[in-house]
FILUM-251120 format. One record per atom (N, C-alpha, C): residue in one letter; x, y, z. Coordinates in steps of 0.2 Angstrom, whole numbers, plus 5000, padded with zeros to 4 digits. Layout:
# FILUM-251120
AXYZ
...
# end
This chain:
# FILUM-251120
X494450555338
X494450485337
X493950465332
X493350515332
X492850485328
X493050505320
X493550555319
X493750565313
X494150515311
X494650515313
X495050455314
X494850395312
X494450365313
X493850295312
X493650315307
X493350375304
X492950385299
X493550385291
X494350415294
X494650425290
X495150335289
X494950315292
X495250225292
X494750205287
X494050215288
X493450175283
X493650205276
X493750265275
X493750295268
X494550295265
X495050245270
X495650245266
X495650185260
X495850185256
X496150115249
X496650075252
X496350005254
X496949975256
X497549945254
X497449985247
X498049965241
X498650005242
X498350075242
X498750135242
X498750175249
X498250145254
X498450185261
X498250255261
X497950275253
X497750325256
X496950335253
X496550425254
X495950425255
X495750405247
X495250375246
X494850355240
X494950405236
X495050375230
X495150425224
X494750385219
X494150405215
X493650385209
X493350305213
X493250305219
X493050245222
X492550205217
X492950145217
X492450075215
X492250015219
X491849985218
X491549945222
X491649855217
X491749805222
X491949735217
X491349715220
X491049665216
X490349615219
X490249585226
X491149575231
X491049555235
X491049605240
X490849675239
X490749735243
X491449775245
X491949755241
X492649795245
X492649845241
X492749915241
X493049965237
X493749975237
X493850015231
X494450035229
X494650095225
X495450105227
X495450195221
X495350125214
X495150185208
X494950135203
X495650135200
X496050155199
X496850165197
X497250095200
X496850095207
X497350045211
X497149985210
X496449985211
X496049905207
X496149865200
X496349925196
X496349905192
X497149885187
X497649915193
X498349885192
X498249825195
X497849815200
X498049735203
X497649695199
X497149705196
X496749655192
X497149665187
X497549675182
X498349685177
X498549615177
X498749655184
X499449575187
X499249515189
X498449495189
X498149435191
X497749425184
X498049425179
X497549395171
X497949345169
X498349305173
X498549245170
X498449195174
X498449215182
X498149155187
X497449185189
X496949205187
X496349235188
X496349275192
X495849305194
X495649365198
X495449345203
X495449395209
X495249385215
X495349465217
X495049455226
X494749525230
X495349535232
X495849575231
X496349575237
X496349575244
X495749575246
X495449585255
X495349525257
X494749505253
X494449425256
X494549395251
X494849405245
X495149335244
X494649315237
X494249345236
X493649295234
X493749305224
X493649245223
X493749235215
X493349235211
X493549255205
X493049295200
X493149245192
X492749215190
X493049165183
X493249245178
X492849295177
X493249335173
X493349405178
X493649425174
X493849505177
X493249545177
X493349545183
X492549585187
X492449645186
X491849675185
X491549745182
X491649785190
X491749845188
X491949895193
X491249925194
X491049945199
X490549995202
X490550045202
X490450095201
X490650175204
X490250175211
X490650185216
X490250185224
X490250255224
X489550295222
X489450355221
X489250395227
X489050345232
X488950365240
X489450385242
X489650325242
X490650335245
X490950395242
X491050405236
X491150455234
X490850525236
X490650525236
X489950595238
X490350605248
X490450545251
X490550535258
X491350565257
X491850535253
X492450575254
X492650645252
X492150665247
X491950735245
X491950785252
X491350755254
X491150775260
X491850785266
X492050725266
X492550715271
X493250785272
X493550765267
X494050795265
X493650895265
X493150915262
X493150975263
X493050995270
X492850945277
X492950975281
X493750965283
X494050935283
X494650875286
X495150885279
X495250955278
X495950955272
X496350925275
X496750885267
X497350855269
X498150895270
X498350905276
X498950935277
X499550915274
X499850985269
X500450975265
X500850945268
X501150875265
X502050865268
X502450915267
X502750915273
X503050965276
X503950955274
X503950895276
X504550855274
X504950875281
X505450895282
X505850895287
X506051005289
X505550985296
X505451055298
X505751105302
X505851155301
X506251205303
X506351175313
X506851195315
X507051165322
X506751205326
X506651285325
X506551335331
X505651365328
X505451305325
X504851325326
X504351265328
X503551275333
X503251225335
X502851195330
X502651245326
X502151185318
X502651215316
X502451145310
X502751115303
X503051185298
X503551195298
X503851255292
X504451225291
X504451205283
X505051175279
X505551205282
X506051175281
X506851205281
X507151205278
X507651255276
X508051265270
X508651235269
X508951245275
X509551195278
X509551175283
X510151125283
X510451105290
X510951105291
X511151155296
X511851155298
X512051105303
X512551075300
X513051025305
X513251035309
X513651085312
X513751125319
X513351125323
X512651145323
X512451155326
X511751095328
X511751065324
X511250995322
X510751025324
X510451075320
X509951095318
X509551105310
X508951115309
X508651125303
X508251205303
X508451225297
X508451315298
X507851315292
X507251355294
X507151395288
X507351435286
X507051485280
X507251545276
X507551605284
X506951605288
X506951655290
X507651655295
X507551605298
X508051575303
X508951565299
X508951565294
X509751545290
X509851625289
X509351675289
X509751735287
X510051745296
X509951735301
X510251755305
X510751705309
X510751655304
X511351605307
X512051615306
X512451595308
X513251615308
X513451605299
X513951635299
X514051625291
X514751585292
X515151585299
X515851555299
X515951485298
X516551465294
X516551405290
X516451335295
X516651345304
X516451305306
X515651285306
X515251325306
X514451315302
X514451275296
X514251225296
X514351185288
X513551175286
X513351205281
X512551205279
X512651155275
X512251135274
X512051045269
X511051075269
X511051025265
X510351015261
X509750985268
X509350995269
X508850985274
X508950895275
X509250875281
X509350805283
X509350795292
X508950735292
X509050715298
X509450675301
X509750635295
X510250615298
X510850625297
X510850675306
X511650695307
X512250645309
X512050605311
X512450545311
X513050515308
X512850535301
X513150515294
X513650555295
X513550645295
X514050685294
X514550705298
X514550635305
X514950665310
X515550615312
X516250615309
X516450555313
X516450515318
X516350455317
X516150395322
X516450395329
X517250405329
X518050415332
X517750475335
X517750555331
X517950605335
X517450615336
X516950615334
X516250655335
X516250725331
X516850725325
X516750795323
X516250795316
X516450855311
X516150855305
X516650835303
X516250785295
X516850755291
X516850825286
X517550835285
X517450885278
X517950885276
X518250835278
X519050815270
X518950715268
X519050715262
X519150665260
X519950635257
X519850565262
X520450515258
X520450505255
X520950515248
X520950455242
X520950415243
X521750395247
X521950325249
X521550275250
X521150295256
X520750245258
X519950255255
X519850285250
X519250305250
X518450335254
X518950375258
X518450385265
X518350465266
X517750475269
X517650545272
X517950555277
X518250615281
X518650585286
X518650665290
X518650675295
X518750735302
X519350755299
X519450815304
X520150845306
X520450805310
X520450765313
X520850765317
X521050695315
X520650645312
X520650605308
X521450585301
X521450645300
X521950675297
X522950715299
X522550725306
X523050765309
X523350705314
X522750655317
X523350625323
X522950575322
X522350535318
X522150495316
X522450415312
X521950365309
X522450335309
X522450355298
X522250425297
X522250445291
X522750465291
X523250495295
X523650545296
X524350555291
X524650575289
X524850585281
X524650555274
X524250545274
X523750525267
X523450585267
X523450585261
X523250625253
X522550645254
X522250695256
X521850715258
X521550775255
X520950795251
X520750855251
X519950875253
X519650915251
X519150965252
X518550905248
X518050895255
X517550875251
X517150895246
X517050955248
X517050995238
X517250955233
X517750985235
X518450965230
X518150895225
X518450845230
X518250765231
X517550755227
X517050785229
X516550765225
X516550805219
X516850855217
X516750885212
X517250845206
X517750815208
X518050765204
X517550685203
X517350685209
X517050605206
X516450655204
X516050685204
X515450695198
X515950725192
X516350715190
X516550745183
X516850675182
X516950625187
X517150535184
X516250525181
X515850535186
X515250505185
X514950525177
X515150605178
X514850635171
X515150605165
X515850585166
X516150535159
X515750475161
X515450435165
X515250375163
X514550385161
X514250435165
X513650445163
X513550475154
X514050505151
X514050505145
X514250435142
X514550395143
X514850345140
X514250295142
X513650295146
X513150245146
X512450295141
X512650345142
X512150365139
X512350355131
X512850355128
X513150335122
X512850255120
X512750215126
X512650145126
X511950145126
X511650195129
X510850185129
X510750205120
X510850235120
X510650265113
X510850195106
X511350175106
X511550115103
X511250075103
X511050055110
X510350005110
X509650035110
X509450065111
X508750115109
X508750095100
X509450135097
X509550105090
X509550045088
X509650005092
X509549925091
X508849885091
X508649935097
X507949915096
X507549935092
X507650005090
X507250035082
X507349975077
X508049965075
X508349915070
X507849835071
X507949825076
X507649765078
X506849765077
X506449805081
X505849825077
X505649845070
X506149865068
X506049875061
X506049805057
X506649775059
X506849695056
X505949665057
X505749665064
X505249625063
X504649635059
X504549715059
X504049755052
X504149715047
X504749705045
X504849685038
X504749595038
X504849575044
X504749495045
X504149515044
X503949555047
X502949525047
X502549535040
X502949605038
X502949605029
X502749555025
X503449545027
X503549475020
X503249415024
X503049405029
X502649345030
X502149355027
X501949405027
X501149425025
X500949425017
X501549435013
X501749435007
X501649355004
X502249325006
X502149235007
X501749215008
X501349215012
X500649195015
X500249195010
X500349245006
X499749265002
X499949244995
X500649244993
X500849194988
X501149114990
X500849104995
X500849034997
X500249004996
X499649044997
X499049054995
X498549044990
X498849064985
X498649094979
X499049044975
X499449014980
X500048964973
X499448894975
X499448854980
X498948804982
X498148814979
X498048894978
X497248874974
X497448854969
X497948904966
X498048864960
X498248804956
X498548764961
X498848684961
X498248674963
X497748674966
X497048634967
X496748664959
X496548714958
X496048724952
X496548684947
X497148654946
X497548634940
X497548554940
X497348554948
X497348454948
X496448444948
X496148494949
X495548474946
X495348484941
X495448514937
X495548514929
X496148464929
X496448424931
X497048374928
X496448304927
X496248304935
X495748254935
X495048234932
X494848314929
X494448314925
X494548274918
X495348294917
X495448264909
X495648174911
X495748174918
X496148094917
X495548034919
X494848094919
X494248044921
X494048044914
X493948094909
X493648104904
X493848054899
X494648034899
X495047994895
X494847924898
X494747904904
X494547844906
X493847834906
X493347874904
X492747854902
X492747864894
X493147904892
X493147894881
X493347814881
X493947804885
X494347714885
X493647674886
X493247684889
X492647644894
X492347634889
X492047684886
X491647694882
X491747654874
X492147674872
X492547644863
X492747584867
X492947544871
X492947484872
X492247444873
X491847484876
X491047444876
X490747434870
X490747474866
X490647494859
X490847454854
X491647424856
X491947354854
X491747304856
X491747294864
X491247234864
X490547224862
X490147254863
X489447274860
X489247224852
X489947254848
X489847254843
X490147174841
X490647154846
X490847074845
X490247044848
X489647064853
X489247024856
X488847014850
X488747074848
X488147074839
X488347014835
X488646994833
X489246974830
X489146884833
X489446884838
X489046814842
X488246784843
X488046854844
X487446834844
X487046804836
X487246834833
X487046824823
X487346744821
X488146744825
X488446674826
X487846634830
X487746644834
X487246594841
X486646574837
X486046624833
X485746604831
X485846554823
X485946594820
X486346524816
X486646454819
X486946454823
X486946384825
X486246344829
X485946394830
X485446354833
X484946344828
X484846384822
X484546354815
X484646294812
X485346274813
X485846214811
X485746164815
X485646184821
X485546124827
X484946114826
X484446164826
X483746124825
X483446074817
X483846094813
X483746054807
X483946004808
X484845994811
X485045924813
X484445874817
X484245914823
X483745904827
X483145844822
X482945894818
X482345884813
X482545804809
X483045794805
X482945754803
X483545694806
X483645724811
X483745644819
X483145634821
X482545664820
X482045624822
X481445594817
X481745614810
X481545584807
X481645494805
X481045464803
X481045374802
X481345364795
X481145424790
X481245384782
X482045404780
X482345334778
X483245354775
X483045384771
X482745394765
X482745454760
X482745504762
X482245544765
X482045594768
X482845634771
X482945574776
X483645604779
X484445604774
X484445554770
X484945584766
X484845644759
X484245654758
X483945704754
X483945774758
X483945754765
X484145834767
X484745864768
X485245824766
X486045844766
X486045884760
X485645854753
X485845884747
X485645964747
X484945974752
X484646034752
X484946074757
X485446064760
X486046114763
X486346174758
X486546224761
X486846284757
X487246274753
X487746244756
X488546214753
X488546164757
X489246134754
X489446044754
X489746064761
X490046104767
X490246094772
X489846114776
X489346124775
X488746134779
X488546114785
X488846044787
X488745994791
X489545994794
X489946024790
X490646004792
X490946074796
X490746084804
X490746144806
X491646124811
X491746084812
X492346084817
X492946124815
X493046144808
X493546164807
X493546224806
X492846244804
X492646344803
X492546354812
X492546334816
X492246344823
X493046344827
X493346314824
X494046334827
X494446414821
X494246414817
X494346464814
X494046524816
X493346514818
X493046564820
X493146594829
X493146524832
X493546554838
X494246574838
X494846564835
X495346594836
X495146674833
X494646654829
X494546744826
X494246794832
X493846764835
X493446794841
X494046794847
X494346744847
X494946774852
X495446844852
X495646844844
X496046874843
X495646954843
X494946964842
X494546994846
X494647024852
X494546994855
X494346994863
X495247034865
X495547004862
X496147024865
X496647104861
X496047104855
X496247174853
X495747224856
X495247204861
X494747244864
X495247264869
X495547184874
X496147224879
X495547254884
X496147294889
X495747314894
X495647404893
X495847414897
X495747514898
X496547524897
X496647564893
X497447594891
X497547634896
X497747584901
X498047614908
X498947654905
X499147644901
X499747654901
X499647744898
X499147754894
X498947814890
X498747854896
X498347824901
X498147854907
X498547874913
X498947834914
X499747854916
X500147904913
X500147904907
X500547984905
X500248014906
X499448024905
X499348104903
X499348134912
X499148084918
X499148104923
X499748124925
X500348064922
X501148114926
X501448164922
X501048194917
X501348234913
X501048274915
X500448274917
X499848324919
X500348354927
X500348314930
X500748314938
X501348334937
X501848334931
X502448354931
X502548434928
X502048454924
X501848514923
X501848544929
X501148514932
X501048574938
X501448584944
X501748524945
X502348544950
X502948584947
X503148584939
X503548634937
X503348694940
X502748704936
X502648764937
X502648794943
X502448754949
X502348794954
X502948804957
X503348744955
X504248754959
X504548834954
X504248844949
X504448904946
X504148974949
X503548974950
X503249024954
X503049014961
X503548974968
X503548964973
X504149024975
X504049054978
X504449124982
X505149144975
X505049134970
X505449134965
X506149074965
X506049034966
X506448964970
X506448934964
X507048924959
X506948874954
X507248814956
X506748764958
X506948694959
X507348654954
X508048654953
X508548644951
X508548554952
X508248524948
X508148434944
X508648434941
X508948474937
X509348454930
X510148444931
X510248454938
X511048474939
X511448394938
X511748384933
X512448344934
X513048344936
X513348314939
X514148284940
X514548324934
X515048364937
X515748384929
X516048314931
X515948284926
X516548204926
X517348214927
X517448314923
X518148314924
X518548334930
X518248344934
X518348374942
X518448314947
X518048254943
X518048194947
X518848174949
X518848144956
X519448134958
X519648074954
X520248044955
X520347964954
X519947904958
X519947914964
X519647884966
X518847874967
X518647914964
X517747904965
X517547864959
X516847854956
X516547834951
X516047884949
X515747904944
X515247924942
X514747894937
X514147884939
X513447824936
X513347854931
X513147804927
X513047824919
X512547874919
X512247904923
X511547964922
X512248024925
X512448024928
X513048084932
X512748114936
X512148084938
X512048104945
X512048094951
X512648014951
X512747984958
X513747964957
X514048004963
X514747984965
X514547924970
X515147874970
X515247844973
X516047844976
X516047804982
X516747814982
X517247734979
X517847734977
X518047644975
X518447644977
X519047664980
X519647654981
X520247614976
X519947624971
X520147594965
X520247664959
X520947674959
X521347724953
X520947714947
X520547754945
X519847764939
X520447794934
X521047794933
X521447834928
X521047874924
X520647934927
X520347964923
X520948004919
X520748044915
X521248084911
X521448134914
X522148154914
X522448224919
X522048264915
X521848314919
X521348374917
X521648424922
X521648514921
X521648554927
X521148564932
X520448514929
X519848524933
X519948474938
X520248414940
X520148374942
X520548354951
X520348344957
X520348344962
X520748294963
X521148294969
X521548244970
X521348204975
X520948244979
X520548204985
X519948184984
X519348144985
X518948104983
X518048154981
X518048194980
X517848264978
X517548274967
X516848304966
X516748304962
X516448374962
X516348414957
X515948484957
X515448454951
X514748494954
X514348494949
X514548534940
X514148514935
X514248554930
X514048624929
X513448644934
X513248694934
X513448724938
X513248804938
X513548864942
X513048894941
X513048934947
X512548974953
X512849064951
X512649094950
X512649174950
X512249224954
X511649224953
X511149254954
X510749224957
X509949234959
X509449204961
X509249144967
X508849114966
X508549084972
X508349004969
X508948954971
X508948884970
X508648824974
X508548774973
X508448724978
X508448644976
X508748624977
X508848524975
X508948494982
X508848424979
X509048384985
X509548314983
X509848324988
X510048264990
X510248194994
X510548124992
X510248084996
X510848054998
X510948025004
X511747975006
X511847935007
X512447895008
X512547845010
X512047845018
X511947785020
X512047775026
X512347775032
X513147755029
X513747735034
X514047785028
X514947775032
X515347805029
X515347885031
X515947915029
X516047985028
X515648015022
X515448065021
X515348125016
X515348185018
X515248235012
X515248315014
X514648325007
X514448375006
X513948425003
X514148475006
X514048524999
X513848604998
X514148604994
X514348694991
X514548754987
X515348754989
X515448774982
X516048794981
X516348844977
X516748884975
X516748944971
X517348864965
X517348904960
X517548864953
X518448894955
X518448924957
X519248944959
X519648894965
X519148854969
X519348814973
X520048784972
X520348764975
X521048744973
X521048654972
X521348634967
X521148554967
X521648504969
X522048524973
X522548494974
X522748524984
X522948484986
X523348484994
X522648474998
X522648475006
X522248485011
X521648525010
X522248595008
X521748655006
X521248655001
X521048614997
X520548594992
X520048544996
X519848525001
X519548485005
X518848535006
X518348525004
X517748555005
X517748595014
X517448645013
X517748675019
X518448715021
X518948685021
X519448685024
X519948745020
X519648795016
X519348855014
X519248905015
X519248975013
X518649005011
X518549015005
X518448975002
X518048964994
X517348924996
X517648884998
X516848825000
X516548815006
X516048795006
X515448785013
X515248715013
X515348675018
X515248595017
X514848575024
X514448565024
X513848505029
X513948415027
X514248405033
X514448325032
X514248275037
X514448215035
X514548155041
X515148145040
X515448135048
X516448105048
X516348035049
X516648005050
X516847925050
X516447885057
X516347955061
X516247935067
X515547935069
X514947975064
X514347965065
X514248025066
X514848085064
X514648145070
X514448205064
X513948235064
X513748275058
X514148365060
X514148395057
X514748465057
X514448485051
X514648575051
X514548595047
X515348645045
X515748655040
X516248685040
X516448755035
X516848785038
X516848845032
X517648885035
X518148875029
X518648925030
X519148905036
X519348835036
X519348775041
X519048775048
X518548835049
X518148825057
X517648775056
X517648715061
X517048665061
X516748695067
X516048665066
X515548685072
X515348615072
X515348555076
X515048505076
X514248525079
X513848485074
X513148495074
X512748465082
X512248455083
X512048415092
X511848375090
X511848325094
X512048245091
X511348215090
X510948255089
X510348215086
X510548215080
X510348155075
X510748145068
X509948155064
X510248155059
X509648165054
X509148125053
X508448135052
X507948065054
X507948035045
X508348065039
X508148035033
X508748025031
X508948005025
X509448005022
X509348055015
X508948115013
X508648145010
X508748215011
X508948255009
X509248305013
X509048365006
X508848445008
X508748505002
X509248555006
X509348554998
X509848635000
X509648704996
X509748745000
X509148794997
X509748844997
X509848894992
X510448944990
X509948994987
X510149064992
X509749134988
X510649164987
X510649174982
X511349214981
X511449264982
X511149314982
X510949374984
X510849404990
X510649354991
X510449365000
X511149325004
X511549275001
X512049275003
X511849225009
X511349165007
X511249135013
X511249055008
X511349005013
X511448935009
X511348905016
X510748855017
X510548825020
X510348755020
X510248715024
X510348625023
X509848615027
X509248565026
X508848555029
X508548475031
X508348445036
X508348345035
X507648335031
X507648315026
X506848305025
X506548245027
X506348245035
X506048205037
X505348235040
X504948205043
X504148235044
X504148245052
X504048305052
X504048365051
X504848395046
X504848415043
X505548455039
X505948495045
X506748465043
X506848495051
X507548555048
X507748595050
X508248645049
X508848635051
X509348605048
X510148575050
X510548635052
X510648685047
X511148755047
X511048795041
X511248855042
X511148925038
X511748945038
X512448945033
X512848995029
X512749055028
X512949105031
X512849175027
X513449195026
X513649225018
X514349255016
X514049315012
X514549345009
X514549385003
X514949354997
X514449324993
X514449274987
X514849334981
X515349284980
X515749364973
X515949304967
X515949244967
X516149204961
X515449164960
X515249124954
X514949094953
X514949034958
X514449004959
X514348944965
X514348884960
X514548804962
X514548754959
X514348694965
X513948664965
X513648604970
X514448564972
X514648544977
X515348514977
X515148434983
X515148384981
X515148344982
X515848274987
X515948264993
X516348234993
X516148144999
X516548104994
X516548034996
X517048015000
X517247985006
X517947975010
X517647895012
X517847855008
X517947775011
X517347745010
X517647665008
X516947625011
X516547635003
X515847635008
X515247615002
X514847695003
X515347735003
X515047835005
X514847824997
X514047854996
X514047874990
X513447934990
X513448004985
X513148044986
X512548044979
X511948064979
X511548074972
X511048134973
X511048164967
X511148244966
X510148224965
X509848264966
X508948254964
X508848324962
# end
């Protein structure tokens, strides 16, 4: 009893059995440290705790070595060895010795020594060491099952077969029966194993893809990087020169007025020369005196100021007003020329992405019913016969192709819509057909079109399959479209804040690409940016 108690105290109540590397938690409970430390695994998302009493730990708690303990199950076990599982033991002996087999006949369990002197005749049916005879014996006869149904898929007695309700059915030799389903199972076991390996390969593939995401993000990152220090060192040297020019402006204008104030003040003092001599002989008594000092004036208008004093001030105006203020408009170009360079440049060295500004409208593609703006960068729809000039380039339904073509590389522009009405945007190959249904953006496979229908409902189409989009609509009227040809991908995105991702085309791009543009009714009009 007292081992017993002793062997209850030194068991792991994780694993049920005797301690192995015993640890101890803070709140005194030990554990196998294998075992503690799969169960504190499973608890790092809802916290830690003692699996006995419960008690909780803000972080994952430090393990003890219980070197007593250990020292004590040391001790234990050397007197008190643990006895081999035996498994299932020989029937005609009193301890524990495995058994080899079990013969069904006799519903016993045989070892080595015991099978050599057991019957060899076929009613003796040996099987694998099992205690459950039960299974091997029909239910009905109480015999041993050793043929099997096809028909009904059953294992079945003799007699089950002879006078049973098996009786004319197709029966053969349990061998037999299982040696055919293990050659079904071995084909399907080949044909999953064919299926494992395809996905094992899918998962390499797919691990691989992400190595390569993580690549090129890391690439990007770093030419995302390096692209914004150098738009920040460019707009601070932009700034530098746009303060420099507005303190030169500051400066040669002070410089001007300065020199108009010198000027008035030379003007000031002189009149006040002239106003005190006026002064001096207003306060004189003798008439001679006073009209003797007129004679001793400079010149004969000397007294006669009203009319140089309007000559002088419209001169002093005309002054003032070629002083003007700060050449805000000289200040304005060099800053948006300054800002139009370095958004050039960066749109040219951002992931290789040439920001495509310059695309116009082919006028001779234009249907009859559209209009195209004097700059050719906005369709509209009119419902009004434009009699433009038959051309083989020109479409019957209300549809325009850009001037430009796409071959190679990595493009981007935007565009903006009507608010109501139908449209379509995208690509199209320059073979497109310009006449019937079939020429309808989409309804193809030359073209790829992202639109609005009549109905409010946005869709994206290719090769006449539509996929209507989810009915959340676009928060802008503003929209980019971004083409890598190469990579064989064409995408549409809303530009609203945050910038949102509409849909992604992927083909295999074999003719040049041209922008395709279409207006259906109303006041639908599209403008290329």
């Amino acid at each position: 009893m007292a081992s017993a108690d002793l062997r209850d105290e030194l068991t792991c109540s994780i694993c049920l059995n005797i301690y192995t590397d015993p640890v101890t938690l803070t709140c005194g409970h030990s554990y196998c440290r294998v075992c503690i430390d799969n169960v504190l695994d499973t608890q790092g998302v809802r916290g830690y705790s003692c699996p006995e009493c419960r008690h909780l730990f803000n972080t994952r708690p430090d393990l003890h070595r219980a070197l007593r303990l250990r020292n004590i199950v040391e001790s234990f076990l050397s007197t008190h060895p643990e006895q081999e599982e035996v498994g299932i033991s020989c029937t005609y002996y009193d301890s524990p010795v495995p058994a080899a087999k079990t013969c069904l006949l006799c519903e016993a369990s045989l070892c080595n020594k015991h099978l050599k002197k057991h019957s060899q005749s076929a009613e003796h049916v040996l099987t694998e060491p099992t205690t459950s005879l039960g299974d091997r014996k029909c239910s009905v006869h109480k015999e041993i099952l050793k043929y099997y149904c096809s028909e009904d898929a059953a294992c079945i007695c003799v007699s089950c077969s002879l006078t049973g309700e098996h009786r004319g059915h197709a029966v053969e030799n349990l061998n037999e029966a299982s040696e055919k389903k293990k050659e079904k199972l071995r084909n399907i076991l080949q044909k999953l194993t064919l299926k494992r390996e395809e996905a094992e390969k899918r998962v390499q593939s797919l691990q691989e893809l992400r190595r390569e995401v993580s690549d090129k993000a890391a690439g990007v990152t770093e030419e995302v990087t390096a692209l914004i220090r150098g738009i920040k060192e460019q707009l601070e040297a932009l700034e530098q020169r746009v303060l420099s020019e507005i303190s030169r402006q500051e400066e040669q204008v002070s410089l001007r007025v300065l020199d108009l104030i010198r000027q008035l003040e030379i003007k000031k003092d002189d009149l006040s020369r002239k106003m005190g001599h006026i002064e001096e002989l207003c306060n004189m008594t003798d008439p001679l005196t006073v009209l003797q000092g007129r004679r001793e004036s400079d010149s004969a208008d000397y007294w006669d100021t009203e009319e140089g004093d309007n000559e002088d001030r419209e001169r002093d105006d005309n002054k003032v007003r070629a002083l003007g203020d700060l050449d805000v408009g000289l200040i304005s170009a060099t800053l948006h020329s300054g800002l139009a360079g370095i958004v050039t440049q960066a749109s040219d060295m951002l992931l290789g992405v040439n920001m495509t500004s310059d695309m116009l409208l082919w006028v001779n593609t234009a249907a009859n019913d559209v209009t195209v703006s004097g700059d050719v960068k906005t369709v509209s729809w009119s419902g009004i016969n434009q009699r433009h000039p038959e051309t083989p380039e020109r479409f019957q339904s209300s549809q325009i192709l850009s001037s430009r073509s796409f071959s190679s590389g990595r493009h981007y522009w935007e565009v903006e819509s009507s608010e109501s009405e139908g449209w379509a945007v995208g690509m199209a190959y320059r073979s497109i057909d310009r006449k019937g249904d079939q020429s309808e953006i989409g309804n193809n496979n030359k073209s790829w079109g992202w639109g609005r229908s009549w109905y409010n409902q946005y869709y994206v189409i290719h090769d006449s399959k539509v996929i209507q989009l989810p009915p959340r609509p676009p928060s802008s009227r503003r929209f980019g479209i971004f083409l890598d040809y190469e990579a064989g991908r064409m995408s549409f995105y809303d530009l609203c804040d945050p910038i949102r991702h509409l849909h992604t085309f992927t083909a295999t791009f074999t003719e040049p690409l041209h922008a395709i543009f279409g207006v259906y009714g109303g006041n639908a009009w599209l403008r290329m940016y």
